[in-house]
Backbone of each chain as ProteinMPNN parsed JSONL, in Angstrom:
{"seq_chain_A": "XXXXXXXXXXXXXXXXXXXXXXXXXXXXXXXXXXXXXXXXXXXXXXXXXXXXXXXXXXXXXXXXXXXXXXXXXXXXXXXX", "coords_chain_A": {"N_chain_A": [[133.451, 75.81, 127.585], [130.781, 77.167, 127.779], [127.068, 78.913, 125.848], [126.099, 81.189, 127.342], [128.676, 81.537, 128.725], [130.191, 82.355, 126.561], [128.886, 84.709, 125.751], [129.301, 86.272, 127.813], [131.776, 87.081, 128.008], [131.926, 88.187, 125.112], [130.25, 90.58, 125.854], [131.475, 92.089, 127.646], [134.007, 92.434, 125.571], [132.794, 94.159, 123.895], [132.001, 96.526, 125.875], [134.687, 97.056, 125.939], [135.976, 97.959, 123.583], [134.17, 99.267, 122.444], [134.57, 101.287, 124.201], [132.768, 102.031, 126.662], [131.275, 101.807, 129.203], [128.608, 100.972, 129.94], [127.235, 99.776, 128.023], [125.365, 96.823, 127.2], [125.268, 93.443, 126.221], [123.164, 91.522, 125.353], [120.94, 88.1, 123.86], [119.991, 89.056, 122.215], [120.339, 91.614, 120.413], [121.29, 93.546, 118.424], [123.467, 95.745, 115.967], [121.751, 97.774, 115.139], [120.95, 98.374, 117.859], [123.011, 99.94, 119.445], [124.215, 102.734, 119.689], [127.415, 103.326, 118.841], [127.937, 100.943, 116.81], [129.259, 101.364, 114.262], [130.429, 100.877, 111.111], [132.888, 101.233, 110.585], [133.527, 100.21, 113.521], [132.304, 97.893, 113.568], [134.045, 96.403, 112.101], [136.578, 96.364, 113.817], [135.251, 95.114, 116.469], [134.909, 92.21, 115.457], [137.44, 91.497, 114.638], [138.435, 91.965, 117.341], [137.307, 89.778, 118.428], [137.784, 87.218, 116.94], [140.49, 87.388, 117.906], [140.049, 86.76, 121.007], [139.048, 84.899, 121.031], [140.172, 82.831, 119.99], [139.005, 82.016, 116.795], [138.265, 82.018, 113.917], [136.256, 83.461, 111.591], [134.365, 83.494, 108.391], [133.791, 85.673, 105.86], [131.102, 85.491, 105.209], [129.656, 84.096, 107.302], [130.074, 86.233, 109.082], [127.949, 88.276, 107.774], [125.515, 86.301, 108.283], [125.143, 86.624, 110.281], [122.299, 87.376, 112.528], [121.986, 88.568, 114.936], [123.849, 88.997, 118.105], [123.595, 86.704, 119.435], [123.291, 84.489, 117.618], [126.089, 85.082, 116.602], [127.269, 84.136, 119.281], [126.446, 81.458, 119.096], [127.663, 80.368, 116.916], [130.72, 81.172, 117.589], [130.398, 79.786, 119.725], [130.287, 77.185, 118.914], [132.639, 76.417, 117.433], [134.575, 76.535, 118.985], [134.292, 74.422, 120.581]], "CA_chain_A": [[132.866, 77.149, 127.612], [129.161, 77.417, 127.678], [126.985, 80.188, 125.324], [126.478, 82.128, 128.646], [130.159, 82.486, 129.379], [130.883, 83.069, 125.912], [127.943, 86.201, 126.248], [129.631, 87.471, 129.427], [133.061, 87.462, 127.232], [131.433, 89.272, 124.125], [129.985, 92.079, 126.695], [133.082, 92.436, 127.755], [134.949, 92.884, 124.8], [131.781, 95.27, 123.443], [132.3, 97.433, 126.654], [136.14, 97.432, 125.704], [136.166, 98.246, 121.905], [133.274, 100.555, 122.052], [135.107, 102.185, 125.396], [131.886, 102.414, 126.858], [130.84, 100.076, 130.083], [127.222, 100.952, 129.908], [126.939, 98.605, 126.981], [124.863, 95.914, 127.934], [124.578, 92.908, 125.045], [122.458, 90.182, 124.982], [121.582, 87.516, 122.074], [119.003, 89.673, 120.762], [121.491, 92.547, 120.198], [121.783, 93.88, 117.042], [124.037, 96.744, 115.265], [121.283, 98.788, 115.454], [121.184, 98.404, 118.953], [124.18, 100.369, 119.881], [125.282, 103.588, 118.283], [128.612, 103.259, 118.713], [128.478, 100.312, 116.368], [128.855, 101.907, 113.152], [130.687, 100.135, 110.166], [134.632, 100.641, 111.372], [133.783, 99.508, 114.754], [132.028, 96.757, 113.567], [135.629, 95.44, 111.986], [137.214, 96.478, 115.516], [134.636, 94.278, 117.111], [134.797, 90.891, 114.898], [138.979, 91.261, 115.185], [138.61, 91.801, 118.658], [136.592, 88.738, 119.545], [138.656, 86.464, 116.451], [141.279, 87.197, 118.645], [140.317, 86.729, 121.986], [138.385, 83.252, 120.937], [141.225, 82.079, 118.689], [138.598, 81.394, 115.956], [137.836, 83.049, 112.278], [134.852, 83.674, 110.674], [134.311, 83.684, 107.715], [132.811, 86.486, 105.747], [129.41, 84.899, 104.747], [129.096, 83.705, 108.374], [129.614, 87.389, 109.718], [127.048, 88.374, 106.914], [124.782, 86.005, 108.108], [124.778, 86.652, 111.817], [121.542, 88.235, 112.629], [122.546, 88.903, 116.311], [125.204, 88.599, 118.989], [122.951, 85.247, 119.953], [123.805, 84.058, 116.405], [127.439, 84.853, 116.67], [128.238, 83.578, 120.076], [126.605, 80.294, 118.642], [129.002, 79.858, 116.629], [131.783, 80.936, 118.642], [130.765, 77.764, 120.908], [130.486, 75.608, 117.849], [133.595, 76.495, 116.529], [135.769, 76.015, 120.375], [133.984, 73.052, 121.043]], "C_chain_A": [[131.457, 77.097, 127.041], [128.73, 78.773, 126.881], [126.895, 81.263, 126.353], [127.764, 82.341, 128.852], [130.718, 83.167, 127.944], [130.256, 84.795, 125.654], [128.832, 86.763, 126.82], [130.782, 87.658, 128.724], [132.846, 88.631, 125.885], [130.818, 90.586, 124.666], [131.267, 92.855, 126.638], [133.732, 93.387, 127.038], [133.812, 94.672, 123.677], [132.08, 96.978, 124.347], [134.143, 98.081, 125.886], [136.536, 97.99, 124.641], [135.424, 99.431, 121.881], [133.545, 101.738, 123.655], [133.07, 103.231, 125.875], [130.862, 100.877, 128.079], [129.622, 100.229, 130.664], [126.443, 99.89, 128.888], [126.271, 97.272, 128.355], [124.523, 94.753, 126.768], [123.903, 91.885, 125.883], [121.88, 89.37, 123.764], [120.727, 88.306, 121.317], [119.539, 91.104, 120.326], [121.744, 92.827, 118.85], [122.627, 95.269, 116.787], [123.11, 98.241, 115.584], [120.777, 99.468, 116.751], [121.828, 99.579, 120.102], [124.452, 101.123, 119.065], [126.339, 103.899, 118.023], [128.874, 101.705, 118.099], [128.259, 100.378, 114.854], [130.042, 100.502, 112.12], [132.209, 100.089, 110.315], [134.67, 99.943, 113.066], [133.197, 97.996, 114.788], [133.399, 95.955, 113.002], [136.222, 95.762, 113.423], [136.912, 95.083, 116.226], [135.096, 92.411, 116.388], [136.473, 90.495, 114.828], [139.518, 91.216, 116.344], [138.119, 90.497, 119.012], [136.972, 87.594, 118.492], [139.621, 86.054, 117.284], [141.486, 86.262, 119.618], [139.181, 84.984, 122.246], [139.296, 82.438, 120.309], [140.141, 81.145, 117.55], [138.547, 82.487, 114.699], [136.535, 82.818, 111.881], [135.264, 83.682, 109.404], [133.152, 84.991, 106.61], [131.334, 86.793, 105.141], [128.87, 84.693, 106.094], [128.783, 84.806, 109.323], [128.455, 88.197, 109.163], [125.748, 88.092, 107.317], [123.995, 86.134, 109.409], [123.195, 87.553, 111.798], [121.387, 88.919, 113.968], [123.209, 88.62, 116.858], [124.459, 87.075, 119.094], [123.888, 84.332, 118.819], [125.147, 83.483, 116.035], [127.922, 83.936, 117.91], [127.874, 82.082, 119.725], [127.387, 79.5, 117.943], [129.805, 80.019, 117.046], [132.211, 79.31, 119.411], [130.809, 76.87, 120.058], [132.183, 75.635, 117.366], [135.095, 76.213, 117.613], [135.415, 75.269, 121.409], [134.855, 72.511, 120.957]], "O_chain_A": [[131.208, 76.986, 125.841], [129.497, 79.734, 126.945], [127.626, 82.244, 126.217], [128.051, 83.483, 129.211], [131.44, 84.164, 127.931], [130.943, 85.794, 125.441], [129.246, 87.834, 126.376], [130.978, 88.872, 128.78], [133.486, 89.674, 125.749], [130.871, 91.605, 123.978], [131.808, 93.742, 125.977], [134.027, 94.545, 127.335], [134.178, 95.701, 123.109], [132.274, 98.088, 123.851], [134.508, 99.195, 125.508], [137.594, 98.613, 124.728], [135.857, 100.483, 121.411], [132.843, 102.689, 123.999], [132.525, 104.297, 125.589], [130.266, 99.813, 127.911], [129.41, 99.742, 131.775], [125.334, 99.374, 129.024], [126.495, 96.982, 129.531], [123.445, 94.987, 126.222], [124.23, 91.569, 127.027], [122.202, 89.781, 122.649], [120.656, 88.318, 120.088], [118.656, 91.696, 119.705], [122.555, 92.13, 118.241], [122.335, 96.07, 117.675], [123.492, 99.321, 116.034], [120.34, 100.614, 116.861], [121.353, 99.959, 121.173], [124.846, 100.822, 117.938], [126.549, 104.681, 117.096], [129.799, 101.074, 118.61], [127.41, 99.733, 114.239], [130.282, 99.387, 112.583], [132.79, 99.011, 110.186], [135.605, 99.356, 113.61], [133.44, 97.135, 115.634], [133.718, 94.896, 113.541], [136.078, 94.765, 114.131], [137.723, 94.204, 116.518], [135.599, 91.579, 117.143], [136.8, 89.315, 114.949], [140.607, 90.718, 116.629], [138.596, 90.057, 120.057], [136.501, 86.562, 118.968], [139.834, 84.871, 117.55], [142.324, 85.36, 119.639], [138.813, 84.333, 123.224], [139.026, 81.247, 120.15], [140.286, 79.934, 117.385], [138.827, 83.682, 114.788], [135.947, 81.742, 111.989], [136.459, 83.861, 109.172], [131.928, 85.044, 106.729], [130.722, 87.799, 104.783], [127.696, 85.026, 106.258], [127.849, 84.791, 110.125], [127.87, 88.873, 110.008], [124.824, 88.876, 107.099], [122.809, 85.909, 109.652], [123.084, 88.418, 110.929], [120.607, 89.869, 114.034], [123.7, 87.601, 116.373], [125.202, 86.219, 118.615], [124.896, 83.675, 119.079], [125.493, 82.404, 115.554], [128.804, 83.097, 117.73], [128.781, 81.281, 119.952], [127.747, 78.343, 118.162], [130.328, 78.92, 117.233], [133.098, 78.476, 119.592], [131.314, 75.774, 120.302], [132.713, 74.605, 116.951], [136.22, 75.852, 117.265], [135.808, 75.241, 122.575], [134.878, 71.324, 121.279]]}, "seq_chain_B": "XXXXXXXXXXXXXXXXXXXXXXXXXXXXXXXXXXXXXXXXXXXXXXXXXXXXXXXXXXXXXXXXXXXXXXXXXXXXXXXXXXXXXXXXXXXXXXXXXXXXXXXXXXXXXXXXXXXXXXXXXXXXXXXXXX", "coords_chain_B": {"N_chain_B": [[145.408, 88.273, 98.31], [147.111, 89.424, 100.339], [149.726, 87.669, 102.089], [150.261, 86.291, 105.511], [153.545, 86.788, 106.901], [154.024, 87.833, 104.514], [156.527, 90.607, 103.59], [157.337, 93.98, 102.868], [158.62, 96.95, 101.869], [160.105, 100.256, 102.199], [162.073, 102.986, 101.525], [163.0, 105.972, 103.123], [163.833, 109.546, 103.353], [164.432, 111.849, 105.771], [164.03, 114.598, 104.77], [164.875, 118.227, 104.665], [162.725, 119.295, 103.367], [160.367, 118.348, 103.773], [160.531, 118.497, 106.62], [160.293, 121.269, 107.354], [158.207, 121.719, 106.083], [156.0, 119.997, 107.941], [156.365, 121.412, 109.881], [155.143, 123.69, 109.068], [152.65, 123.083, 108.112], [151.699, 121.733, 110.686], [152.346, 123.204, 113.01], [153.413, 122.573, 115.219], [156.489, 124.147, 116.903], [157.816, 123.116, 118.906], [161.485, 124.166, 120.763], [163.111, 121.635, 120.878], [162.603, 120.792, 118.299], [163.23, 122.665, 116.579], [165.56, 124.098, 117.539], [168.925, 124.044, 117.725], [170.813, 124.151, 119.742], [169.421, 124.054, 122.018], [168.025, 121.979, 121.712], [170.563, 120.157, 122.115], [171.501, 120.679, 124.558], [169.534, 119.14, 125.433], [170.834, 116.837, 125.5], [170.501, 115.342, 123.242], [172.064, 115.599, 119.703], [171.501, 116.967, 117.586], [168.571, 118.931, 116.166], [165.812, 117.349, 116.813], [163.883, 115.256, 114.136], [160.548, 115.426, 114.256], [158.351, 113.131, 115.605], [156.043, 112.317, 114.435], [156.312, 112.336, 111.785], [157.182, 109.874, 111.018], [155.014, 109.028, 110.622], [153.255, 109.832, 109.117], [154.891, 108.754, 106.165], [154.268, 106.266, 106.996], [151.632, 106.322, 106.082], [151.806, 107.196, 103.733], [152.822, 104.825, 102.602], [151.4, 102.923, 103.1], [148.876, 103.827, 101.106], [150.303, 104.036, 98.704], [152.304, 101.732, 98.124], [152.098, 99.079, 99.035], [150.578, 95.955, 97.191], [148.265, 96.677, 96.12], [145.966, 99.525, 95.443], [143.049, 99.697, 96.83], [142.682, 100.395, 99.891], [142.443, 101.215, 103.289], [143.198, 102.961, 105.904], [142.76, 101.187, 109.23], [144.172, 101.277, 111.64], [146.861, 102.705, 113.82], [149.599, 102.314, 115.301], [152.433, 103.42, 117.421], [155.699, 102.988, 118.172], [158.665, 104.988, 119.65], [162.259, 104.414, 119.273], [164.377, 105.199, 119.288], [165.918, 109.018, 118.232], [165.252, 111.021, 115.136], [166.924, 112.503, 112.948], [167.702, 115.928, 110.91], [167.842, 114.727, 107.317], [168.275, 112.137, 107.657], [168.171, 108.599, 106.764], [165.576, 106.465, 106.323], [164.203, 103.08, 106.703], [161.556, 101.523, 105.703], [159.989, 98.862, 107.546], [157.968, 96.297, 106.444], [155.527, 93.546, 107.618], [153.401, 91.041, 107.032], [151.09, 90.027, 109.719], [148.704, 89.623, 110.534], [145.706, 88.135, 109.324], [142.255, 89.166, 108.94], [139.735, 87.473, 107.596], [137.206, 87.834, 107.438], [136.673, 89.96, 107.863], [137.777, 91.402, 105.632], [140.846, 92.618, 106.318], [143.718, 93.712, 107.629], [146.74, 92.812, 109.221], [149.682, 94.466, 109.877], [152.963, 94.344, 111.163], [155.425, 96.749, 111.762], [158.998, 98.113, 111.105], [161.174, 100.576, 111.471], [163.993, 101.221, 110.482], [167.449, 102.593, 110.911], [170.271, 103.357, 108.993], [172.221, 102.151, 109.59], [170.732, 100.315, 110.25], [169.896, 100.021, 112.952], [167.297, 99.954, 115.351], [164.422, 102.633, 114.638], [161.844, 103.242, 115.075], [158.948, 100.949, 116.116], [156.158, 99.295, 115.511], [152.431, 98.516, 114.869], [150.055, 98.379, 112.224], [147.041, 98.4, 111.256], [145.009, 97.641, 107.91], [142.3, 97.943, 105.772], [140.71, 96.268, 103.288], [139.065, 97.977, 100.676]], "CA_chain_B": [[146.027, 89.505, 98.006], [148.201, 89.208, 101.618], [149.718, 85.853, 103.257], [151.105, 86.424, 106.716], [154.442, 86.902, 106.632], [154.732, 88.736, 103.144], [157.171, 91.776, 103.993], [157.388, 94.987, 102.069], [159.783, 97.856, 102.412], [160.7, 101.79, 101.213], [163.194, 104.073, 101.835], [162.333, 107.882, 103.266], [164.831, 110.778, 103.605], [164.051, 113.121, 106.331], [164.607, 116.153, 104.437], [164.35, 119.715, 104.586], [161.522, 119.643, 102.676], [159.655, 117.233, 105.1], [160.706, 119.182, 108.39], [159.823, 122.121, 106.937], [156.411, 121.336, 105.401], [155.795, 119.376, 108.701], [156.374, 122.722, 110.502], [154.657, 124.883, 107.961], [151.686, 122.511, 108.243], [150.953, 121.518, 112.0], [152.745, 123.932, 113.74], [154.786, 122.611, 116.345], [157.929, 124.305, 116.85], [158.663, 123.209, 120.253], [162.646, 124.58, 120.701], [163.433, 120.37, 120.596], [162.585, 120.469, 117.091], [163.834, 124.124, 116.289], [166.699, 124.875, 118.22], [169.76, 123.037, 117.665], [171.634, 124.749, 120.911], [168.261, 123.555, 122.686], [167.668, 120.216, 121.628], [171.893, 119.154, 122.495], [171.391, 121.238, 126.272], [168.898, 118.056, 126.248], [171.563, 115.424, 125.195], [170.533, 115.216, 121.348], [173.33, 115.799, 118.665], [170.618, 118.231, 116.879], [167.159, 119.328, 116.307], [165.263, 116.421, 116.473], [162.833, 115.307, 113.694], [159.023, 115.352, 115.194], [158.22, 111.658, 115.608], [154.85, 112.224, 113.658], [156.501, 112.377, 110.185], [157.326, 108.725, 110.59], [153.276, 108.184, 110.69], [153.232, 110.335, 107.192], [155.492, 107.666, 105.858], [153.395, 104.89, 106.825], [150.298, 106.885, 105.345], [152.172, 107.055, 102.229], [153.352, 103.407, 102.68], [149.886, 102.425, 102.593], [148.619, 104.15, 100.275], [151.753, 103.686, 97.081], [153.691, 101.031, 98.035], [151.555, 98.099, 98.33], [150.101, 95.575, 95.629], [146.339, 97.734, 96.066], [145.006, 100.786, 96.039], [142.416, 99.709, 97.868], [143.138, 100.126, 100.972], [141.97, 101.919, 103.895], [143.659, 102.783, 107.217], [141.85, 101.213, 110.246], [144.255, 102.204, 112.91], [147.982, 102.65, 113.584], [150.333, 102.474, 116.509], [153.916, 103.514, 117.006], [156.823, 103.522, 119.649], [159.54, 105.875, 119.328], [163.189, 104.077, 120.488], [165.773, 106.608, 119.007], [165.586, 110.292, 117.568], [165.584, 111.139, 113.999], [167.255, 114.29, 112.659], [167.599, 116.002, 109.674], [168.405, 113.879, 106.544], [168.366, 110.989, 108.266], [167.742, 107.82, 106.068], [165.253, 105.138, 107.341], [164.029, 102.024, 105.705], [160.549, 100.933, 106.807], [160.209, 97.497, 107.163], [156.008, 96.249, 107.123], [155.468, 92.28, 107.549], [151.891, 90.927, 107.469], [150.902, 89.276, 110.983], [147.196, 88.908, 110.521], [144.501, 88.18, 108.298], [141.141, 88.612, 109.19], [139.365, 87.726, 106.058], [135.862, 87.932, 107.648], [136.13, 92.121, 107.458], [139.371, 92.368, 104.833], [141.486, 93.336, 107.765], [144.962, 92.682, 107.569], [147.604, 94.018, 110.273], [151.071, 94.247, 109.897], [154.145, 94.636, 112.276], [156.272, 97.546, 110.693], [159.636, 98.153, 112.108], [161.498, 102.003, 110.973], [165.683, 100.962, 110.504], [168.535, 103.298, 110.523], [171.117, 102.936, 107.964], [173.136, 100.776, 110.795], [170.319, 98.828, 110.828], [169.084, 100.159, 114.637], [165.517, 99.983, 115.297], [164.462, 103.899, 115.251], [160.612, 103.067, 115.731], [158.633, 100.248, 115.691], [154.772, 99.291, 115.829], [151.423, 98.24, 113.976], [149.144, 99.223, 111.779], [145.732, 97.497, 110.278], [144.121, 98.312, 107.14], [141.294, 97.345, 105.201], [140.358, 96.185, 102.132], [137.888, 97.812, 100.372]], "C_chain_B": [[147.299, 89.214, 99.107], [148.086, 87.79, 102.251], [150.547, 86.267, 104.056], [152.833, 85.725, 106.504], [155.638, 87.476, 105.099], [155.312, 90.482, 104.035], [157.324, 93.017, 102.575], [158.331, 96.269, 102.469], [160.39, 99.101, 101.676], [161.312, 102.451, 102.39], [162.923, 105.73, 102.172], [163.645, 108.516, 104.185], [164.345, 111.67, 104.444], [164.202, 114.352, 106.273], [163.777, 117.669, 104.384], [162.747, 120.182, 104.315], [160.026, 119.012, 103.586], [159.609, 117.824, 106.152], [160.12, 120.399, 107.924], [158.256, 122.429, 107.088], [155.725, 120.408, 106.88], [155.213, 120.607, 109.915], [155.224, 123.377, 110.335], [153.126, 124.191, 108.431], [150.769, 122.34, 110.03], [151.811, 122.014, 113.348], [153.487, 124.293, 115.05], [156.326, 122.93, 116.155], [158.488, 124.596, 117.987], [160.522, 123.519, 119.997], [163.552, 122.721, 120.262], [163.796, 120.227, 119.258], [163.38, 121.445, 115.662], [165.016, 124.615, 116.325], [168.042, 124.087, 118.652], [170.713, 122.88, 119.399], [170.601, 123.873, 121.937], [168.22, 121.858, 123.007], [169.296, 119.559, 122.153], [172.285, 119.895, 124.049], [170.542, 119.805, 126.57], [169.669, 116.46, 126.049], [171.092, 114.967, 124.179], [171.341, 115.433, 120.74], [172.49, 117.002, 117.618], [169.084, 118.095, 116.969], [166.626, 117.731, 116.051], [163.782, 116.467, 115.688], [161.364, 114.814, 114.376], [158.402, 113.922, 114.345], [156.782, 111.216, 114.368], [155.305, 112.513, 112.049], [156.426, 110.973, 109.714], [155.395, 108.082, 110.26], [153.22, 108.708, 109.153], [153.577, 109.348, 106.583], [154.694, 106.435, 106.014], [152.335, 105.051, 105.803], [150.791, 106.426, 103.838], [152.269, 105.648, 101.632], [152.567, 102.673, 102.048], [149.566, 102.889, 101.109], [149.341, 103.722, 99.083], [151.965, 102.832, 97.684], [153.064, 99.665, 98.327], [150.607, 97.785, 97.174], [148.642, 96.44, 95.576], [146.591, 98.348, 96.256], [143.718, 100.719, 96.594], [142.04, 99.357, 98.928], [142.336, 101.598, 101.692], [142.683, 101.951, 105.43], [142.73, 102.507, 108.388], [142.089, 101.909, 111.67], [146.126, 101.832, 112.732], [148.432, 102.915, 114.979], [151.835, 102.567, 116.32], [154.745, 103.621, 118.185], [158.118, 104.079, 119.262], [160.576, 105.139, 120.156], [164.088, 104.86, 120.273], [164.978, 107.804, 117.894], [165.707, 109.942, 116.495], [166.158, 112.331, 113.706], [167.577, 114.115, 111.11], [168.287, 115.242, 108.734], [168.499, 112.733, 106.462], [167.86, 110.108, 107.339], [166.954, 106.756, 106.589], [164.906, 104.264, 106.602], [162.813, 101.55, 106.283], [160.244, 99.666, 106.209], [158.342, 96.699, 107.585], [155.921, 94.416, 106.707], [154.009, 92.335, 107.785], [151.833, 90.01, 108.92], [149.875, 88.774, 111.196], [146.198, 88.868, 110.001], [143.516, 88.034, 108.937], [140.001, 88.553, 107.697], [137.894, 88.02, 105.906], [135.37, 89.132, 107.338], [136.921, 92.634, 106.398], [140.114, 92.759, 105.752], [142.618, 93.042, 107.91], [145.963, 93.369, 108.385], [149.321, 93.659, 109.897], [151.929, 95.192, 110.729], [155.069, 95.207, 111.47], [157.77, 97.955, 111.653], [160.716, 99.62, 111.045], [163.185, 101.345, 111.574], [166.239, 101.843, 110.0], [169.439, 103.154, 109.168], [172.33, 101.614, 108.52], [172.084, 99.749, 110.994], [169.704, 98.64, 112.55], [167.687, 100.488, 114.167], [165.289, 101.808, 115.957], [162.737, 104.127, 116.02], [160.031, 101.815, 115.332], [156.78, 100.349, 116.108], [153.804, 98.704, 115.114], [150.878, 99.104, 112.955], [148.131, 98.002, 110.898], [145.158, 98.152, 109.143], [143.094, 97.033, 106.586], [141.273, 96.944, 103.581], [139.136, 96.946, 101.309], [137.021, 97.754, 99.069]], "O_chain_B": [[148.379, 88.804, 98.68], [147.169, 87.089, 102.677], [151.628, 86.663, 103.62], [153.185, 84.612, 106.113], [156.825, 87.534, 104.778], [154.664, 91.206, 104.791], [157.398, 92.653, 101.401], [158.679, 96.333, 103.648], [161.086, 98.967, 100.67], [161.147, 102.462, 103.61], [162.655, 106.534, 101.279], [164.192, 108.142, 105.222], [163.667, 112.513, 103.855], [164.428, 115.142, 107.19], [162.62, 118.027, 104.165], [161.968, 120.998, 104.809], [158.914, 119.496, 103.799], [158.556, 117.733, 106.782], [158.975, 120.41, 108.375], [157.506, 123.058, 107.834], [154.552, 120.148, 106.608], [154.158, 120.687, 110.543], [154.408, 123.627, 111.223], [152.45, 124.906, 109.169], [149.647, 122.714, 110.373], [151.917, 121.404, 114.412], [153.902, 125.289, 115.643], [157.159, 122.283, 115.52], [159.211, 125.534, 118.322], [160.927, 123.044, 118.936], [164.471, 122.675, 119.444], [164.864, 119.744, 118.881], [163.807, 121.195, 114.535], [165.539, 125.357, 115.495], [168.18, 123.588, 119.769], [171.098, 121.864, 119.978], [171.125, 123.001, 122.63], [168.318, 121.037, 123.919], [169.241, 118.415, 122.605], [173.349, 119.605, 124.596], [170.694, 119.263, 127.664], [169.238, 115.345, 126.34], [171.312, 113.756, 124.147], [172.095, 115.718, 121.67], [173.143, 117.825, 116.977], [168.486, 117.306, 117.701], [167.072, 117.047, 115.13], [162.817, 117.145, 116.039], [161.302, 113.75, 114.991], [158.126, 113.695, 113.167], [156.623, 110.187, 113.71], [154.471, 112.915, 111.237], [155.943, 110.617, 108.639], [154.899, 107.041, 109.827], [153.149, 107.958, 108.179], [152.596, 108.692, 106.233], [154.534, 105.662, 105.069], [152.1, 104.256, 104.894], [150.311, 105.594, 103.069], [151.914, 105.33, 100.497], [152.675, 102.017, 101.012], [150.001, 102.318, 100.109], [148.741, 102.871, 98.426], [151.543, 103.41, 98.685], [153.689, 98.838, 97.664], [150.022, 98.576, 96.434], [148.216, 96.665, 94.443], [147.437, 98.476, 97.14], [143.216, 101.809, 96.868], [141.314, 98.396, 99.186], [141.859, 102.582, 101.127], [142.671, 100.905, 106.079], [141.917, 103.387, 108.67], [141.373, 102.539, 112.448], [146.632, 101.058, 111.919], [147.783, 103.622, 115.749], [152.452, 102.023, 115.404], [154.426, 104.348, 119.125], [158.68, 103.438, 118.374], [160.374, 104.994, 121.362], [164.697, 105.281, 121.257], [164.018, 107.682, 117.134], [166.154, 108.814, 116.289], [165.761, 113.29, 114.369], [167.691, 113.142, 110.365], [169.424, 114.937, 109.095], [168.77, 112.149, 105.412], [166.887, 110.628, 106.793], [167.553, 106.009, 107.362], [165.289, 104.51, 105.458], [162.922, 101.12, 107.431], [160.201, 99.332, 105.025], [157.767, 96.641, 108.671], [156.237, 94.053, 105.574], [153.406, 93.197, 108.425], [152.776, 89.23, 109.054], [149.74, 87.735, 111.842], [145.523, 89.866, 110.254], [143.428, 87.011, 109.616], [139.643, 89.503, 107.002], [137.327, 88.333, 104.859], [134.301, 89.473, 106.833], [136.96, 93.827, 106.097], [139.634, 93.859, 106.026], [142.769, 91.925, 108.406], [146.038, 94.587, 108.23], [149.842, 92.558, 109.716], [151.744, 96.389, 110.95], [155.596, 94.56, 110.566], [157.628, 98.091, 112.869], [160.854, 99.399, 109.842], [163.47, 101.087, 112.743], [165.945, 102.197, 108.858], [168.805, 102.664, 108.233], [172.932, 100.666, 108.017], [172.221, 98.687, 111.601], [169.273, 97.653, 113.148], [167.169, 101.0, 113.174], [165.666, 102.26, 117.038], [162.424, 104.799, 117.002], [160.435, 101.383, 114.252], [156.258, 101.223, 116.799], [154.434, 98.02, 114.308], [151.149, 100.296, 112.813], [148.466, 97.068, 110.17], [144.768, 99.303, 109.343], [143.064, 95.823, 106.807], [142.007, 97.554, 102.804], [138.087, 96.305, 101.371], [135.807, 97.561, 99.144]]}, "name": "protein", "num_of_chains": 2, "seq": "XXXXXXXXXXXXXXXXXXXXXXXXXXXXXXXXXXXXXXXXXXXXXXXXXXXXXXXXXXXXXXXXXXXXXXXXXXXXXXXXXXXXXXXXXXXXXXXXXXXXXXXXXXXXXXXXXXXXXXXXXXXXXXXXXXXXXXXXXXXXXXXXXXXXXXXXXXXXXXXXXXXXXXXXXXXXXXXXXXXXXXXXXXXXXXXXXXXXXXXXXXXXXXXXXX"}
């Protein structure tokens, strides 16, 4: 799984959580981005896509993300 | 604080005081819940208790009955497989299933037992740490 497919999977699950399929992420995507990603949907989001990657974060690494780019990098590092 | 597969578990009486105050409060008094003649024309044995008390019970669950008070409900789900009626004794039964430790986030699979031991509802619920 390439960072592009894991992108097109984190849209996805963005559209699906934030019930809203106008969402559009890409890596430069931030929180403030999106106003349906307030501070309970941001736990929604990071349990939704734990899930559906079978990986964990840790909570320094979600901390440290500074965009979706950020995160899906690790994603792919982590289901390499 | 939680390791998947720690279980926890209290006891709630569906009484008077509960159906009542349930009533009194959010105002459904479809004939189901009301009307004993009613509710056993639909093949019930009596008024059946309104499925949304068992969510009270969780609320409470949360809140008292585990090791923190701080806690926060993120979200809750429930499936109804048998009625409750008045008095009724249940036992709710809450296992942990998943830690996410990245947000505090911990979900557990809760399952609502009769006094026989039948499953009366079962379902999730996630909370937080905070």
């Amino acid at each position: 799984m390439d960072s592009t497919q894991i992108l097109e999977e984190v849209d996805e699950i963005f559209k699906d959580e934030l019930d809203n399929d106008d969402i559009v992420i890409q890596r430069d995507t931030t929180a403030g981005d999106i106003a349906e990603w307030d501070s309970l949907t941001h736990i929604t989001l990071v349990v939704a896509i734990e899930k559906h990657f079978k990986v964990k974060f840790t909570a320094a690494e979600i901390q440290g993300f500074k965009n979706v780019g950020e995160m899906c990098d690790a994603i792919h590092a982590k289901v390499s | 604080m939680f390791t998947v597969g720690d279980t926890y578990q209290e006891t709630f009486i569906t009484d008077a005081l509960t159906y009542e105050g349930f009533i009194d409060l959010f105002k459904d008094k479809n004939p189901l819940h009301t009307d004993a003649q009613f509710a056993r024309s639909k093949s019930f044995k009596d008024r059946v208790m309104h499925g949304n008390i068992l969510n009270g019970y969780i609320s409470y669950f949360i809140g008292e009955c585990l090791p923190s008070k701080d806690v926060v409900i993120h979200s809750q789900e429930i499936k109804y497989h048998a009625p409750v009626y008045l008095n009724d004794e249940l036992s709710l039964h809450a296992t942990v299933s998943e830690i996410y430790d990245s947000v505090n986030a911990v979900v557990f699979k809760y399952r609502f037992l009769d006094v026989e031991k039948k499953v009366i509802a079962k379902g999730t619920f996630q909370i937080g740490l905070i």
